[in-house]
C-alpha positions in Angstrom: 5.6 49.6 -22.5 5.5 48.6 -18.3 2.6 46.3 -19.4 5.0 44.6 -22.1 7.5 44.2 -20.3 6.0 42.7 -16.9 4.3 40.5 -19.2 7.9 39.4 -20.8 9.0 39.1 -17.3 6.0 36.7 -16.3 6.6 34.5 -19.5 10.3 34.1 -18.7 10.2 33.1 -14.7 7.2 31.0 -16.1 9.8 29.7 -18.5 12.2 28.9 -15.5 9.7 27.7 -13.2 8.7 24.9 -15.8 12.3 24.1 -16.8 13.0 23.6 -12.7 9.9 21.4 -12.7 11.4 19.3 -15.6 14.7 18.6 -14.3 12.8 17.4 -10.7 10.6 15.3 -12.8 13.9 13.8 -14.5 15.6 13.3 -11.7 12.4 11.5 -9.7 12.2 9.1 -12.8 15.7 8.4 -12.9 15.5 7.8 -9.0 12.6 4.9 -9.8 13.9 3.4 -13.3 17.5 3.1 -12.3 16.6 0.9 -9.7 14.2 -1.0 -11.3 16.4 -1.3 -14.4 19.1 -2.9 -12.1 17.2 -5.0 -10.7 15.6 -6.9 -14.1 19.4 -6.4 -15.4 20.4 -8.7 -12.2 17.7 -11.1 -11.9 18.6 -12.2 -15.7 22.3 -12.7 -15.2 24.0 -15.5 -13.6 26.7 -15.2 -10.3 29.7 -15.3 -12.5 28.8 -12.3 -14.2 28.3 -10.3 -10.7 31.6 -8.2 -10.6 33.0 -5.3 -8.8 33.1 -3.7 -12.2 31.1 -1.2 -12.8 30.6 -1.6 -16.4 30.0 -5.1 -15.9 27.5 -4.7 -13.3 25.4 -2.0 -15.2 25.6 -4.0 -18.7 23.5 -7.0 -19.8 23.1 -10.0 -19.4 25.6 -12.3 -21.4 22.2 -14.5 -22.2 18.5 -13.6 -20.7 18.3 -17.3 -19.2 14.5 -17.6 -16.7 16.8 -20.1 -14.4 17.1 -17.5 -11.8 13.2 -17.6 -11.8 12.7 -21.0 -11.7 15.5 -21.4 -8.8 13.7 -19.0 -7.1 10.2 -20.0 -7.0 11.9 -23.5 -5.8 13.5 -22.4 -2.8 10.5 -19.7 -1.9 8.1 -22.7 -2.5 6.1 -20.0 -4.8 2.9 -21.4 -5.2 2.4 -22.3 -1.8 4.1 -18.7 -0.2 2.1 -16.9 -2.7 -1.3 -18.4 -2.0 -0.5 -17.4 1.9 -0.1 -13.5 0.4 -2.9 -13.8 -1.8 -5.3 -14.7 1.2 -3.6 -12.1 3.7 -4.2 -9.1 1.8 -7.6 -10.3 0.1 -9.2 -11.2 3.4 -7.5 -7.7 4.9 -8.4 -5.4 1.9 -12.0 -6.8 2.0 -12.7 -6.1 5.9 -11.2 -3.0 5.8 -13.7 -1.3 3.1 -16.4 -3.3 4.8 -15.8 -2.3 8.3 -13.6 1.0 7.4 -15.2 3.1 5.8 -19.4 2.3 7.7 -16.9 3.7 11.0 -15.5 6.5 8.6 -19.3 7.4 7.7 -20.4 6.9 11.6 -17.7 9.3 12.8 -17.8 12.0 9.8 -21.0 12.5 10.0 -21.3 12.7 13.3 -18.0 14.4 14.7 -19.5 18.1 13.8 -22.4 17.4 16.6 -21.6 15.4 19.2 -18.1 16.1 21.0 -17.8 12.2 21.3 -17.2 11.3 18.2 -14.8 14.2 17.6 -12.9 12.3 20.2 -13.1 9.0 18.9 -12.2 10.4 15.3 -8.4 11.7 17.2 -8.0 9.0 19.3 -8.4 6.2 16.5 -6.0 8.8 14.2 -3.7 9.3 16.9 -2.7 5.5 16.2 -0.7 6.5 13.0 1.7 8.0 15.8 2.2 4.6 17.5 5.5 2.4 16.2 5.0 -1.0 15.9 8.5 -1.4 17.4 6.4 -0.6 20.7 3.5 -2.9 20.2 5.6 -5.8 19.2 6.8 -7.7 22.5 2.8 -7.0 23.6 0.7 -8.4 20.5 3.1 -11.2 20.2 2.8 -12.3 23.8 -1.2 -11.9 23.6 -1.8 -13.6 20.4 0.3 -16.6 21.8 -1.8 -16.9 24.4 -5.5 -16.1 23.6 -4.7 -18.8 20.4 -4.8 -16.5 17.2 -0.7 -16.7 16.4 -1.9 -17.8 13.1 -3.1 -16.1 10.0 -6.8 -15.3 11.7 -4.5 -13.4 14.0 -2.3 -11.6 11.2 -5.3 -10.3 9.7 -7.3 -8.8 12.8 -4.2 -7.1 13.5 -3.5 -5.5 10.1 -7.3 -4.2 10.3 -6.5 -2.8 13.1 -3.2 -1.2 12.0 -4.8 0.1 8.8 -8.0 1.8 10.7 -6.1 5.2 11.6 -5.8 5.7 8.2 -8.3 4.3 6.5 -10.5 6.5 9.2 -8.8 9.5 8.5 -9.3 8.9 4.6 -12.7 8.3 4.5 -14.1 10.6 6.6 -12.5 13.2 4.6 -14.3 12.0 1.6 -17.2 12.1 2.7 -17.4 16.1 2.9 -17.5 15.9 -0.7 -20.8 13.9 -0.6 -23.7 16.0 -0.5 -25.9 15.6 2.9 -28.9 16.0 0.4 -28.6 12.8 -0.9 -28.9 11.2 2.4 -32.1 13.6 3.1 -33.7 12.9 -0.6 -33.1 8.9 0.5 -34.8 9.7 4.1 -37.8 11.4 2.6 -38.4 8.1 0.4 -38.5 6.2 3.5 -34.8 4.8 3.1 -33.4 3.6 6.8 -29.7 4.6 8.0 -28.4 0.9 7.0 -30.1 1.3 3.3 -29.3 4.9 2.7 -25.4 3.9 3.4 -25.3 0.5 1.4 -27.3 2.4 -1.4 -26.3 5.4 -1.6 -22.9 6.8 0.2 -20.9 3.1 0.2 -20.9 3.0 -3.7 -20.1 6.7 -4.1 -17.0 6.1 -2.5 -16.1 4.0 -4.8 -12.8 5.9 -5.3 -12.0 6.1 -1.9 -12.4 2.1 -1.7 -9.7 1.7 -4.7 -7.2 4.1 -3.0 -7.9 2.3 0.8 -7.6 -1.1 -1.1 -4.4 -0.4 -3.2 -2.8 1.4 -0.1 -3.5 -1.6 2.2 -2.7 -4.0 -0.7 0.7 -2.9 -0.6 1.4 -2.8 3.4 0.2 -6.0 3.4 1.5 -7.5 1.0 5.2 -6.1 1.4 5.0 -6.1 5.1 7.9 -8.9 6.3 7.5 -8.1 10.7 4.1 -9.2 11.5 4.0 -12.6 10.1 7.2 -12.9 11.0 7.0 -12.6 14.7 3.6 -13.4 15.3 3.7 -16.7 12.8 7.3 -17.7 13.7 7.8 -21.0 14.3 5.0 -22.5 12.0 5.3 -23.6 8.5 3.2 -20.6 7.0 5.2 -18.5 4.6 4.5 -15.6 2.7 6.2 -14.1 -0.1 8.3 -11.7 1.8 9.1 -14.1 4.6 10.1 -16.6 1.6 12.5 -14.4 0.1 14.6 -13.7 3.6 16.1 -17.6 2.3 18.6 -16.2 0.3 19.6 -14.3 3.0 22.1 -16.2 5.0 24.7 -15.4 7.7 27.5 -14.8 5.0 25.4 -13.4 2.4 22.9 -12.9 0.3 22.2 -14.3 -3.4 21.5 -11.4 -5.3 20.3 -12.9 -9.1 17.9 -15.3 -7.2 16.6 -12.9 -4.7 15.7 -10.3 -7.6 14.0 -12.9 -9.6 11.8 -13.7 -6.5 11.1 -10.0 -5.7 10.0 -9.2 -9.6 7.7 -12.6 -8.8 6.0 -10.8 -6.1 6.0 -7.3 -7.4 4.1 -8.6 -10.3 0.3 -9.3 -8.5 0.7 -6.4 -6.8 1.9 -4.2 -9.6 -1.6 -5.4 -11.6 -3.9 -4.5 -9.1 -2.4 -1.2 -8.9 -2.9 -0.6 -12.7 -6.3 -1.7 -12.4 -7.2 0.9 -9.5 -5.2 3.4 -10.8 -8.0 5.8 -12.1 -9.4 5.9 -9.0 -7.1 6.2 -6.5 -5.4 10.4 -7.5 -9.1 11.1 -7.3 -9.8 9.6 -4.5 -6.3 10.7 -2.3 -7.1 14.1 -3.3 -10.8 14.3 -1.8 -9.8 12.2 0.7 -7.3 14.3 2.1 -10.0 17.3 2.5 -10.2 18.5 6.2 
């Protein structure tokens, strides 16, 4: 009988347990569809129908018109502004696997037998610690004068933002590589620079979708680099497009919504693309 019911007892606080994990899950999805919802709802309706109302504001459009859209991509010069983003974030997603992840496989390898690179592995990590708030006034003032206020100079620094974690992520992952394979490929006469292109870069294949999409997506949402390191030229990306409808005695909500589901849509592909990889590859990556 005291096994029965300690076994009834376990069922029904496994019961509980799952219904508590349910109502979090509702709630999470609520928190990310409401807004999301609003934001479609608004980007569709036109300023007359934007009232204090409550019912008004959560109801639907009186007609799905695309003129928002098509307003929008006018004043944010789309094609242009998205072209800028599109070359950002390729160009920075592309150097940061490339040059990333051969430092992440330098210092995990090596940080378990030379003190050195045990330091360099916390020093380059202790970067995530750094605000850019700080390091503002100073990168703007150097890249002004050493010529690289430009896009050039955008993109060095977001590889150089990124590195702490992209350092941290892949030298994790690379504990779940086997050293053996690296050995097998030494016995057949396979050099440091083949045994990494061959062998270890493509098994971290999951880890380059999860450092891509997560750099992706500071880089392309990011507004305060380009901003204050590009001021004053006529290079605009998405995000510093959109701050038009901004203005000192408002903002225009329907055509600043269309823009923003604009831009979210690029990004929001290459994230379903990647998306098998990257649990996969956040989870090994976050091995210490």
């Amino acid at each position: 009988m005291g096994k029965k019911e300690k076994g009834s007892e376990g069922a029904v606080g496994g019961k509980a347990v799952n219904n508590v994990i349910n109502v979090l899950l509702a709630i999470g999805c609520l928190t990310i569809l409401f807004p999301l919802y609003m934001t479609v709802i608004i980007a569709f309706k036109k300023p007359s129908e934007m009232t204090n109302d409550v019912a008004g504001a959560l109801g639907f459009p009186a007609s799905w018109s695309f003129d928002n859209f098509a307003e929008a991509m006018r004043v944010t010069d789309f094609w242009r502004s998205l072209g800028n983003s599109l070359l950002l974030t390729g160009i920075t997603v592309i150097i940061c696997i490339l040059l990333h992840s051969l430092a992440g496989y330098v210092i995990g390898r090596k940080m378990a037998k030379l003190k050195v690179f045990k330091m360099s592995y916390f020093y380059i990590v202790s970067g995530m610690f750094v605000p850019f708030a700080v390091l503002m006034m100073p990168l703007v003032k150097q890249t002004s004068q050493i010529g690289i206020a430009n896009r050039f100079g955008v993109i060095v620094l977001y590889v150089v933002f990124f590195m702490p974690m992209n350092i941290l992520l892949y030298s994790g992952y690379l504990k779940n590589i086997p050293i053996a394979l690296e050995e097998a490929a030494c016995v057949d006469g396979a050099g440091v620079w083949q045994t990494y292109w061959k062998i270890i870069f493509p098994n971290m294949k999951p880890m380059h979708a999860t450092v891509a999409v997560l750099t992706a997506m500071s880089t392309w949402n990011d507004v305060m680099t380009p901003l204050v390191i590009m001021s004053g030229s006529d290079v605009n990306t998405l995000p510093l497009a959109q701050l038009n409808f901004q203005s000192q005695f408002g903002t225009n909500y329907n055509l600043a919504f269309a823009s923003y589901l604009l831009a979210l849509l690029p990004i929001l592909i290459f994230y379903i693309v990647c998306q098998k990889q990257i649990i996969n590859g956040v989870v090994n990556g976050a091995v210490k």
